[in-house]
C-alpha positions in Angstrom: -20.3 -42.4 -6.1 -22.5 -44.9 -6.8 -22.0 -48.3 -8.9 -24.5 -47.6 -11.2 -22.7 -44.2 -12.1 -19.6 -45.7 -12.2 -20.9 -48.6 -14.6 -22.1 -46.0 -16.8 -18.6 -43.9 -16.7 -17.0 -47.5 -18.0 -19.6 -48.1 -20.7 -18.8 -44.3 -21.7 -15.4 -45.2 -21.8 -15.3 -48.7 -23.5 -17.5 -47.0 -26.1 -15.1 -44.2 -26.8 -12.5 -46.8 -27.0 -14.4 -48.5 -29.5 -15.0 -46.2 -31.9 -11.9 -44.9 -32.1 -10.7 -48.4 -33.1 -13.5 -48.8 -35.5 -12.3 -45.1 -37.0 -8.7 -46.9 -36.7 -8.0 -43.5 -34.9 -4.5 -44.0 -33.3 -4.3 -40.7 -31.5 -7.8 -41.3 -30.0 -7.1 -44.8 -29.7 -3.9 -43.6 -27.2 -6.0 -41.2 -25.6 -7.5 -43.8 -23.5 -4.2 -45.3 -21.9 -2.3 -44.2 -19.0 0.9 -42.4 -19.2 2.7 -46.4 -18.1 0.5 -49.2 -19.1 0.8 -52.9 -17.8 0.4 -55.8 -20.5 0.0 -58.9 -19.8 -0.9 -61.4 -23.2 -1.6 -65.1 -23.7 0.0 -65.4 -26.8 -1.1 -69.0 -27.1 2.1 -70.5 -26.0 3.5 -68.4 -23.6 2.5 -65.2 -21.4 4.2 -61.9 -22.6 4.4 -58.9 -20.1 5.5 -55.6 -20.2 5.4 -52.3 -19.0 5.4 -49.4 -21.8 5.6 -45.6 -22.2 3.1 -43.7 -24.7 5.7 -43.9 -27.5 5.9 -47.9 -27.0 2.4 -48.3 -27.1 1.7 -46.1 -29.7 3.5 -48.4 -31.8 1.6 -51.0 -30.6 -1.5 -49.5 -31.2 -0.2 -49.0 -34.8 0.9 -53.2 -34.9 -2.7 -53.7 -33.6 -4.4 -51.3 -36.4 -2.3 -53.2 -39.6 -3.1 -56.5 -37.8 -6.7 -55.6 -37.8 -6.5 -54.4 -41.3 -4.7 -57.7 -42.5 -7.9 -59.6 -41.6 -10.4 -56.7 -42.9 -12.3 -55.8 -39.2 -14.5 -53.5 -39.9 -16.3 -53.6 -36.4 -15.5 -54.5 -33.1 -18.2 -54.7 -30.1 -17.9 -55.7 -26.4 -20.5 -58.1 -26.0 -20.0 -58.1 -22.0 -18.9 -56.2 -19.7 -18.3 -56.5 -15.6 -17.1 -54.4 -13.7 -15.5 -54.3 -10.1 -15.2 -50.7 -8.3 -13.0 -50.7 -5.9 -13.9 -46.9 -5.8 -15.2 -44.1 -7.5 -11.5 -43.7 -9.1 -10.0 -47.3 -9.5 -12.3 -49.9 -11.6 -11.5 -53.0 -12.8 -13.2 -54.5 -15.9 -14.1 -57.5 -18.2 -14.9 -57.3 -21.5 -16.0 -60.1 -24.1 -15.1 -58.3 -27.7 -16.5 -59.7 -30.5 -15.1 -58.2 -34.0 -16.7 -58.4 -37.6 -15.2 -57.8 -40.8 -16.3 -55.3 -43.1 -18.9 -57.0 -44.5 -20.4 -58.3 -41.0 -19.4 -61.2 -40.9 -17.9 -62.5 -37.7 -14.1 -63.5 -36.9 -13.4 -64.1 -33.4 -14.1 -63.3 -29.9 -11.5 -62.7 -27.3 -11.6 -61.6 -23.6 -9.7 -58.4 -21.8 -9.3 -57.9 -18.1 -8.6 -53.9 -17.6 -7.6 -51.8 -14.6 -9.1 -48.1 -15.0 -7.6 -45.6 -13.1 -9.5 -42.0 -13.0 -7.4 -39.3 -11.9 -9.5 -36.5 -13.5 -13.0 -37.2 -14.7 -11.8 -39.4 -17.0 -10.7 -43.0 -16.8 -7.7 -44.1 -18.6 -6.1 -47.9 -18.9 -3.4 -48.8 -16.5 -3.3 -52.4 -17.0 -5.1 -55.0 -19.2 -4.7 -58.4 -20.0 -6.1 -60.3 -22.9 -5.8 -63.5 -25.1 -6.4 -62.3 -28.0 -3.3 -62.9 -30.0 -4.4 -66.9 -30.8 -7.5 -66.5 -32.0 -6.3 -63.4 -34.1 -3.7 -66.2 -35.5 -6.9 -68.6 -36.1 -8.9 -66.0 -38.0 -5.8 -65.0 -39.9 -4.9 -68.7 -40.7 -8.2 -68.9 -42.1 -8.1 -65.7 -44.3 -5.1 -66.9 -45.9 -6.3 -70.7 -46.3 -9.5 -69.0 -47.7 -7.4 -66.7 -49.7 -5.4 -69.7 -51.4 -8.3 -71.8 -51.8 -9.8 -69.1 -54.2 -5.9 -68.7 -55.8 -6.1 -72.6 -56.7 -9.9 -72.3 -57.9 -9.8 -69.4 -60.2 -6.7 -70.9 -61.6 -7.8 -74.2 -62.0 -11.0 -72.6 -63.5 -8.4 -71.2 -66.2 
């Protein structure tokens, strides 16, 4: 298969991926993972890994949803993408994702290394690692400074 084709099979996918976060589509969101997936995350002051089963990362894909909810994301786009094929049926991938809230206006960037396995036509996630977890605790940080700052000014404008 050639790299091309394979570069556009893990654009396909990433998009898929992408838009079922954006629909905060759990099922579809799951769809995309491997029946065992390897997790490895900077968490800012450690690295936590673990191996889970489809009903242990389900729930993480529903921690991940309200997290994204807490901060309002309405979009999330991979700004980059690399990709290493090591054949037709095992890819590995880099991704840059940049997320928005719903109003468009930008709250972090963070970066994702993911292993794609294809055993059918289509690839699913056997392994990823990321670091996104400190700058979601930035942007949150922020929302809730933000939060409190308008708290104190509409009172103070009492």
């Amino acid at each position: 298969m050639r790299s091309s084709k394979i570069t556009a099979d893990v654009r396909a996918f990433f998009t898929s991926y992408c838009t079922a976060f954006i629909r905060q589509d759990a099922p579809a969101i799951a769809k995309h993972f491997a029946d065992s997936v390897h997790v490895a995350s900077d968490n800012g002051d450690d690295v936590s890994v673990h191996v889970a089963n489809p009903v242990e990362w389900r729930k993480t894909i529903d921690r991940i949803l309200a997290m994204y909810l807490a901060i309002d994301v309405g979009s999330l786009e991979a700004t980059g993408l690399a990709t290493d094929a090591l054949s037709s049926r095992l890819v590995q991938a880099r991704l840059r994702w940049a997320l928005s809230d719903r109003a468009a206006r930008p709250l972090y960037e963070f970066d994702a290394m993911y292993t794609l396995a294809r055993h059918t036509e289509t690839f699913r996630i056997t392994a990823m690692a990321h670091n996104e977890i400190p700058e979601y605790r930035r942007c949150l940080a922020r929302k809730t400074n933000d939060l409190h700052r308008e708290d104190v000014d509409r009172t103070a404008a009492t």
